[in-house]
VMD Tcl script that draws the C-alpha trace (Angstrom):
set ca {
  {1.81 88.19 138.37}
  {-0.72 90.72 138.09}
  {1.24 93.61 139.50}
  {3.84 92.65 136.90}
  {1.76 91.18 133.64}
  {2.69 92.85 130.50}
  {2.25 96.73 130.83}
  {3.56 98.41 127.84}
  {1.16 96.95 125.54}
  {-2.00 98.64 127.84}
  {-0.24 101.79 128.49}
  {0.08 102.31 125.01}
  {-3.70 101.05 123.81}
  {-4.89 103.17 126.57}
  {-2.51 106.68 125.52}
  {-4.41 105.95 121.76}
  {-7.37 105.63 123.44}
  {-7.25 108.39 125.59}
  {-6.22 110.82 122.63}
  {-9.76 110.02 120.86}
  {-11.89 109.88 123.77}
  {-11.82 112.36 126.16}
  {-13.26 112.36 129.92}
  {-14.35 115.35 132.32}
  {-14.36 113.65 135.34}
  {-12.62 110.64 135.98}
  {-9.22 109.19 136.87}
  {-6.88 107.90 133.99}
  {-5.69 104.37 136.67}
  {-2.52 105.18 135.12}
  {-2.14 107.97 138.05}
  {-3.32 104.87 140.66}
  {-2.08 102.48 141.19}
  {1.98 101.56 141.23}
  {0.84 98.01 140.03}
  {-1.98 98.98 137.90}
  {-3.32 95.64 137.17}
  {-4.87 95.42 141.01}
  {-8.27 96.51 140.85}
  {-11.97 95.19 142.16}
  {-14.06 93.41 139.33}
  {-17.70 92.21 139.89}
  {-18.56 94.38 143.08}
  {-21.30 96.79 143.94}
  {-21.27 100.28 145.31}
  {-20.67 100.24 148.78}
  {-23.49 101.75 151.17}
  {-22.63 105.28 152.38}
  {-20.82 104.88 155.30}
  {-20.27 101.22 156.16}
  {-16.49 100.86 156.11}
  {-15.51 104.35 157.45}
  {-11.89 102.95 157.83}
  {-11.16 102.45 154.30}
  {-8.60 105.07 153.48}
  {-7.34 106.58 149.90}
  {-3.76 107.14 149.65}
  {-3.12 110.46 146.97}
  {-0.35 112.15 145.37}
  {0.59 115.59 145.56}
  {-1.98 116.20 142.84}
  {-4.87 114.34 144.73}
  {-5.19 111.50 142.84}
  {-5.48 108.03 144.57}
  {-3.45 105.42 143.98}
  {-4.01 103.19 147.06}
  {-6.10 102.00 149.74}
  {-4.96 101.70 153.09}
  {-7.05 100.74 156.29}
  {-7.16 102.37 159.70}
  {-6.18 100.58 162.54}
  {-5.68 103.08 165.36}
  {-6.93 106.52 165.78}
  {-3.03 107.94 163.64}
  {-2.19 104.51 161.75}
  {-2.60 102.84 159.12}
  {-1.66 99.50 157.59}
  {-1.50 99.13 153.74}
  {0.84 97.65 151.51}
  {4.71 97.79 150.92}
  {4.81 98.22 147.37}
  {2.37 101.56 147.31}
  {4.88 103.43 149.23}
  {7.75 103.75 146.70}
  {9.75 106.79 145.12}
  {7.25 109.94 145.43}
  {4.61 108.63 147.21}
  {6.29 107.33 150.32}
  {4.02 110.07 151.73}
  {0.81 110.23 150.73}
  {-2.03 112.39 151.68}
  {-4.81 110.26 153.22}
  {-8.60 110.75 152.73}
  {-10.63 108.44 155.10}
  {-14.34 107.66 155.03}
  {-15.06 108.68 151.75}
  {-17.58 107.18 149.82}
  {-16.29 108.66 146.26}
  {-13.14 109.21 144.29}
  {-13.81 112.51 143.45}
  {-17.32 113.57 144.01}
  {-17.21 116.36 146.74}
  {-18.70 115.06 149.54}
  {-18.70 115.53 153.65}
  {-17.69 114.19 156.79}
  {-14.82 112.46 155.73}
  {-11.17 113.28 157.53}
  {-7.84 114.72 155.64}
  {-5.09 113.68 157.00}
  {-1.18 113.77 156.04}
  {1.58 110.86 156.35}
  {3.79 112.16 158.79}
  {5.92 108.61 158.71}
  {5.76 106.06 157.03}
  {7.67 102.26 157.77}
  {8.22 99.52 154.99}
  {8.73 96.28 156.35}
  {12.39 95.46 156.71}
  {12.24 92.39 154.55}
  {10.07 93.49 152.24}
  {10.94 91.48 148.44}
  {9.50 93.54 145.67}
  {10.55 90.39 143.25}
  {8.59 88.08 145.19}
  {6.01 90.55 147.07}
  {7.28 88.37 150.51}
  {6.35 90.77 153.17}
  {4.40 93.05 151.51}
  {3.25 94.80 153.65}
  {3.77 98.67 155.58}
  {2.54 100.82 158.65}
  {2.00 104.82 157.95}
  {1.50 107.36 161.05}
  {-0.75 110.46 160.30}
  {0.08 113.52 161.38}
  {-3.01 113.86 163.52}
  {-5.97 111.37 164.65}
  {-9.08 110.01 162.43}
  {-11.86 110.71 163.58}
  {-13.13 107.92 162.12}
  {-13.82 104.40 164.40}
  {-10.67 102.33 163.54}
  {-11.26 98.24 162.09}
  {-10.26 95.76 164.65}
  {-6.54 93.54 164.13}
  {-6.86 90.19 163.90}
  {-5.65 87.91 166.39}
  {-2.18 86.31 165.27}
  {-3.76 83.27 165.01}
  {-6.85 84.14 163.21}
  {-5.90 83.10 159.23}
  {-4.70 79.66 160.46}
  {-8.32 78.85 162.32}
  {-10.21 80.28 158.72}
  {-12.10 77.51 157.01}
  {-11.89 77.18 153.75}
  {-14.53 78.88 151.77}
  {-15.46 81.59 154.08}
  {-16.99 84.58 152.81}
  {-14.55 87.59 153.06}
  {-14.77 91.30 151.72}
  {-12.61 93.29 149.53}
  {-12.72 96.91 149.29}
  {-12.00 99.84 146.70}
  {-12.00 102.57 144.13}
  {-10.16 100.54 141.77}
  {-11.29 99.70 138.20}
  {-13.94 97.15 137.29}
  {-12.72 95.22 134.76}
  {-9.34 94.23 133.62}
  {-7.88 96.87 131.00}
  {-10.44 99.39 132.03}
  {-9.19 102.56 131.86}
  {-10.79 104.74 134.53}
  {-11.00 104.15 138.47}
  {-14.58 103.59 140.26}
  {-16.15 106.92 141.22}
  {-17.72 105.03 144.03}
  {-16.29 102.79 146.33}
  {-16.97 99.05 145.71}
  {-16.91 96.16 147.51}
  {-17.11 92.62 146.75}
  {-17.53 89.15 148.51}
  {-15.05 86.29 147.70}
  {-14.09 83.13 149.18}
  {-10.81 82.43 151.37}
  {-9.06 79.70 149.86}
  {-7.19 77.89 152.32}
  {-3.02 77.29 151.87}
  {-2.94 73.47 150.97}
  {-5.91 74.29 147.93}
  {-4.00 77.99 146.89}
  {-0.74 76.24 146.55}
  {-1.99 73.73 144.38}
  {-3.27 76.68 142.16}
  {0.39 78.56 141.80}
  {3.09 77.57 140.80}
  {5.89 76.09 143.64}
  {7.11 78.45 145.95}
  {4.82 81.62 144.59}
  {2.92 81.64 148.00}
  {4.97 82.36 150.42}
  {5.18 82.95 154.41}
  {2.60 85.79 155.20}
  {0.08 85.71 152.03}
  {-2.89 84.08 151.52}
  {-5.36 83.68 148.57}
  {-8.91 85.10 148.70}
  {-11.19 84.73 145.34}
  {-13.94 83.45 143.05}
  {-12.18 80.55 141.43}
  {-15.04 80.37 138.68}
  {-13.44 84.18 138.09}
  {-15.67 87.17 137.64}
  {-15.15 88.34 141.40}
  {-11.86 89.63 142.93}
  {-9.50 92.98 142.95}
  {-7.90 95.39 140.84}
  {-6.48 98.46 139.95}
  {-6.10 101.07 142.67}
  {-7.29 98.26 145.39}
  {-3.38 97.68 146.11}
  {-3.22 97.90 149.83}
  {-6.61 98.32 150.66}
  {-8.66 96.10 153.01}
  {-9.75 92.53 152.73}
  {-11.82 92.05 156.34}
  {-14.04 88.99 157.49}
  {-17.37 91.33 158.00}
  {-19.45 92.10 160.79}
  {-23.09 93.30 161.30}
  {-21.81 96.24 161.09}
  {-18.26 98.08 160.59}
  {-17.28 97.68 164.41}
  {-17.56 93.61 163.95}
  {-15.36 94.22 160.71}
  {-12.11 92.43 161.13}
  {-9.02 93.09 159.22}
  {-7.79 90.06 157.38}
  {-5.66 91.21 153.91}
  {-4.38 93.89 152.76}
  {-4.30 93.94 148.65}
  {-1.25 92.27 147.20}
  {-1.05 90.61 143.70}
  {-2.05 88.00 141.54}
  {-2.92 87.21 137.37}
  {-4.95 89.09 135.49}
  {-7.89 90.65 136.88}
  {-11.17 87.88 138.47}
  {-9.96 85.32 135.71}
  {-10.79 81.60 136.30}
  {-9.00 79.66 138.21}
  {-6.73 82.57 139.45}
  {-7.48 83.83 142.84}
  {-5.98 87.34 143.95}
  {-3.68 87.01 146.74}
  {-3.68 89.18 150.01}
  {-0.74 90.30 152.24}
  {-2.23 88.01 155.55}
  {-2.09 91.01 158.09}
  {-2.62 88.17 161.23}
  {0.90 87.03 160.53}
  {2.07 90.39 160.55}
  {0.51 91.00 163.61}
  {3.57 91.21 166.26}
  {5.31 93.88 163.59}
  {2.50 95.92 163.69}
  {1.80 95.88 167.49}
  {5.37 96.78 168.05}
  {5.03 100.04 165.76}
  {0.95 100.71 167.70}
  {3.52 100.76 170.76}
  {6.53 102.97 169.62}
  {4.04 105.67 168.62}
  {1.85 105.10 171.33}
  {-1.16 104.35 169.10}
  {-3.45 101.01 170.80}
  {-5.18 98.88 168.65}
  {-8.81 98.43 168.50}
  {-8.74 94.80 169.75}
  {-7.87 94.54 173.27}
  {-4.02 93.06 173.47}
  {-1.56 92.37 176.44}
  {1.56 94.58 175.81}
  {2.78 93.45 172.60}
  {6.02 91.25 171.92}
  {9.20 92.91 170.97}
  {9.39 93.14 166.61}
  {10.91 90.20 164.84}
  {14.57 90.75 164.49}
  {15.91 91.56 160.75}
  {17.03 88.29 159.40}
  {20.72 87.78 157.95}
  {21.25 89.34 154.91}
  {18.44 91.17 155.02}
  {19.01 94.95 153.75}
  {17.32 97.79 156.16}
  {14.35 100.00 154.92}
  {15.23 103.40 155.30}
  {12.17 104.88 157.33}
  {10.40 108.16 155.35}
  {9.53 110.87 158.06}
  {7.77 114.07 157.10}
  {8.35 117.58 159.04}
  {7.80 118.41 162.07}
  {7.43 116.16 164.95}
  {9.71 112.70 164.41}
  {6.61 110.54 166.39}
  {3.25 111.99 167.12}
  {2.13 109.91 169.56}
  {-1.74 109.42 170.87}
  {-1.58 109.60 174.23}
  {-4.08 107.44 176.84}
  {-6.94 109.29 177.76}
  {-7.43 112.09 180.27}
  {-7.61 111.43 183.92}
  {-5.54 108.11 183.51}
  {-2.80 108.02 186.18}
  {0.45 105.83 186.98}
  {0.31 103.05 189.22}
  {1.99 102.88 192.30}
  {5.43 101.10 192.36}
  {8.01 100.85 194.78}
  {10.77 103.20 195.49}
  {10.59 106.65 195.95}
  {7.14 108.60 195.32}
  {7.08 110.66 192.28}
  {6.36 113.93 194.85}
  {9.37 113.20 196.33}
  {11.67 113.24 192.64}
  {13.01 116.51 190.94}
  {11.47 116.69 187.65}
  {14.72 116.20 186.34}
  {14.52 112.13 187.83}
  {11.44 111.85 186.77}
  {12.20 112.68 183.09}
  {15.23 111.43 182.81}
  {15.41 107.75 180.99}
  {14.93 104.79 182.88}
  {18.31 102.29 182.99}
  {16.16 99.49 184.41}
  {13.12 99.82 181.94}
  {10.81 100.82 184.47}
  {8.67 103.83 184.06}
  {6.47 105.93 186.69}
  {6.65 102.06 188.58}
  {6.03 99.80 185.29}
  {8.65 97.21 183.94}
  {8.57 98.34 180.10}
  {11.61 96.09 179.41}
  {13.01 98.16 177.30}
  {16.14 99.79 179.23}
  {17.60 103.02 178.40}
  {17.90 105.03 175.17}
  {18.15 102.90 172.37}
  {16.05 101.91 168.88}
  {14.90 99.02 171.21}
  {14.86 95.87 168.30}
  {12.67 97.96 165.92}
  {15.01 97.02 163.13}
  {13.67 99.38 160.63}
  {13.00 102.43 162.94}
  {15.92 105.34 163.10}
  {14.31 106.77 166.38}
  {16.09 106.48 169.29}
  {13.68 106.49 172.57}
  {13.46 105.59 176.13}
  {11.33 105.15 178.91}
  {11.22 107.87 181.68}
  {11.67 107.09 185.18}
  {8.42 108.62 186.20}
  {6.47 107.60 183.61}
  {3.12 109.90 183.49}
  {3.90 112.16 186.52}
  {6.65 113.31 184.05}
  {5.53 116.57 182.49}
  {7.75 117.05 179.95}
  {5.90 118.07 176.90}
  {8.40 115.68 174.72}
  {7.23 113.05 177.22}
  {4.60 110.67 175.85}
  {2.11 108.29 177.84}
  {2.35 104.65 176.49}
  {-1.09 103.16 176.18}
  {0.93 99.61 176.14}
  {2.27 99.75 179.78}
  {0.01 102.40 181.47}
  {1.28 104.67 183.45}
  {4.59 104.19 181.88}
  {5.61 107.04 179.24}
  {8.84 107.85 176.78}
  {10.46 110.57 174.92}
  {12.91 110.60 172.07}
  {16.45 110.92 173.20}
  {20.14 110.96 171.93}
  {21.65 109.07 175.00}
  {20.84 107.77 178.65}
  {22.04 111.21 179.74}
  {19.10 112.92 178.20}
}
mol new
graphics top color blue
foreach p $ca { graphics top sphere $p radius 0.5 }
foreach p [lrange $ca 0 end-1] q [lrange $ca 1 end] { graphics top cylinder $p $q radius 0.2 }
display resetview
């Protein structure tokens, strides 16, 4: 697999290498990527501007090692396997246009959580795939979700777009200074799994490439956005997020993408815990799949500070009127006070009492507040998923 092809022999040409030739400016991929055979190959420089949601995942020294995209005004969906040991929580630059040209206009943000899918298989890549919460809103315009159904109605062929800093040819030894982006071909599931071997594609990837080779991604693209573009970056729509694959754009060897539509449900239900809607319009999302047997829980990362920093619905939005008593008629104490029923300021949430609420990988404990937004507890925050209805964090149904 390309994440996993024989390392040692590269690390070591490129430590000989890097002892003769020296380099002001750019960044050794060594410092990238986690995988650092996922890169883009045969792409262009990306016009200033056009996919302001791309975001760079750094280390504590700055340097990228992943791309992520930006799906709600404080989250991000990238992949699993860039969030491991140190970098669980990354700095995030979004909107730049260069890996380390200084440059405006682009947002700084910090990972102030950070959730690895629950049955995520680093010896397979199955479920490859993670959500991070910033510690404070982009500014930047957000890339629509895909419908859940949107992979499955893709014809085969279509032209798709991959995104990145990474390198631009296999073996190179320095990340892009400019983005790049490149335009490859979804290949459907029946004519990808005649490509790999039995059983390598499984539930929740798909294959995106150039099967003549020359065109696809590579180091320091891990995680990073594969979209079916638009006119423009507000008709961009998310499709992939970066995964693995062979080599780098060889023949016959398509890269293969974490297929965020599947994922879709997972995601929505972590847009709704931290109150964060998605750019597509969406009825109040599903409850997450539950953990299947055996599976082994992902400890969630949180920063400092606030546990969830929610985004809150926008100003002058009010609750609707329910039945039962009239929120001028409640002590602030009922109206704060978690809802038993799972309805909030007059809205059926479903979700009764204090409780982690089937988000299997979560360690947050919240409820929904009888009085929803008329609530004005500052812990109290609106959710954007049943309006009018808000939650806190909480420790029991006493709280």
């Amino acid at each position: 697999m390309r994440r996993r092809s024989a390392r040692a022999g590269r690390v070591l040409a490129a430590l000989a290498l890097l002892l003769a030739v020296s380099a002001c400016c750019a960044q050794d991929p060594s410092t990238a990527d986690p995988y650092p055979e996922v890169r883009i190959v045969g792409g262009t420089a990306a016009p200033s501007g056009r996919y302001p949601y791309f975001a760079s995942l750094r280390d504590a020294s700055g340097n990228h090692f992943c791309g992520a995209a930006l799906v709600a005004p404080s989250v991000l969906v990238t992949a699993a396997h860039c969030l491991q040991g140190s970098r669980s929580l990354p700095q995030v630059h979004i909107g730049r246009g260069y890996l380390t040209t200084p440059e405006v206009g682009y947002d700084v943000r910090q990972a102030a959580r950070v959730v690895v899918h629950p049955s995520y298989d680093p010896s397979t890549s199955q479920n490859d795939v993670a959500v991070i919460l910033l510690d404070s809103p982009s500014t930047k315009a957000p890339i629509a979700l895909p419908s859940s159904g949107l992979t499955s109605g893709l014809a085969d062929g279509v032209s798709v777009t991959a995104i990145g800093f990474g390198t631009t040819s296999e073996g190179a030894l320095y990340l892009s200074e400019s983005m790049q982006h490149v335009t490859v071909s979804y290949i459907a599931p029946l004519r990808c799994n005649g490509i790999y071997s039995a059983g390598q594609l499984k539930a929740g990837m798909l294959c995106a490439g150039v099967l003549d080779g020359g065109k696809d991604t590579c180091q320091g693209d891990s995680g990073g956005p594969l979209i079916l573009p638009g006119a423009s970056a507000t008709g961009d729509v998310l499709v992939g997020a970066t995964s693995w694959g062979f080599g780098c754009a060889r023949a016959g060897l398509p890269g293969v993408y974490t297929d965020v539509a599947f994922f879709r449900s997972w995601i929505d239900s972590y847009l709704a815990l931290w109150g964060a809607a998605g750019t597509a319009a969406q009825s109040p999302p599903p409850p997450p799949p539950p953990l299947r047997s055996g599976s082994t829980p992902v400890v969630t990362l949180s920063g400092p500070g606030q546990i969830v920093a929610a985004v809150g619905l926008n100003a002058g939005t009010s609750a609707p009127s329910g039945g039962g008593a009239s929120s001028s008629t409640r002590s602030e104490d009922d109206l704060c006070s978690c809802s038993t029923s799972g309805e909030s300021g007059g809205v059926q949430t479903g979700r009764r009492g204090c409780a982690m609420h089937g988000f299997p990988a979560d360690t947050t404990r919240h409820c929904y507040v009888v009085g929803g937004t008329a609530c004005t507890d500052p812990d109290v925050q609106p959710s954007p998923s049943f309006p009018g209805a808000a939650w806190k964090p909480c420790r029991s149904n006493d709280d």
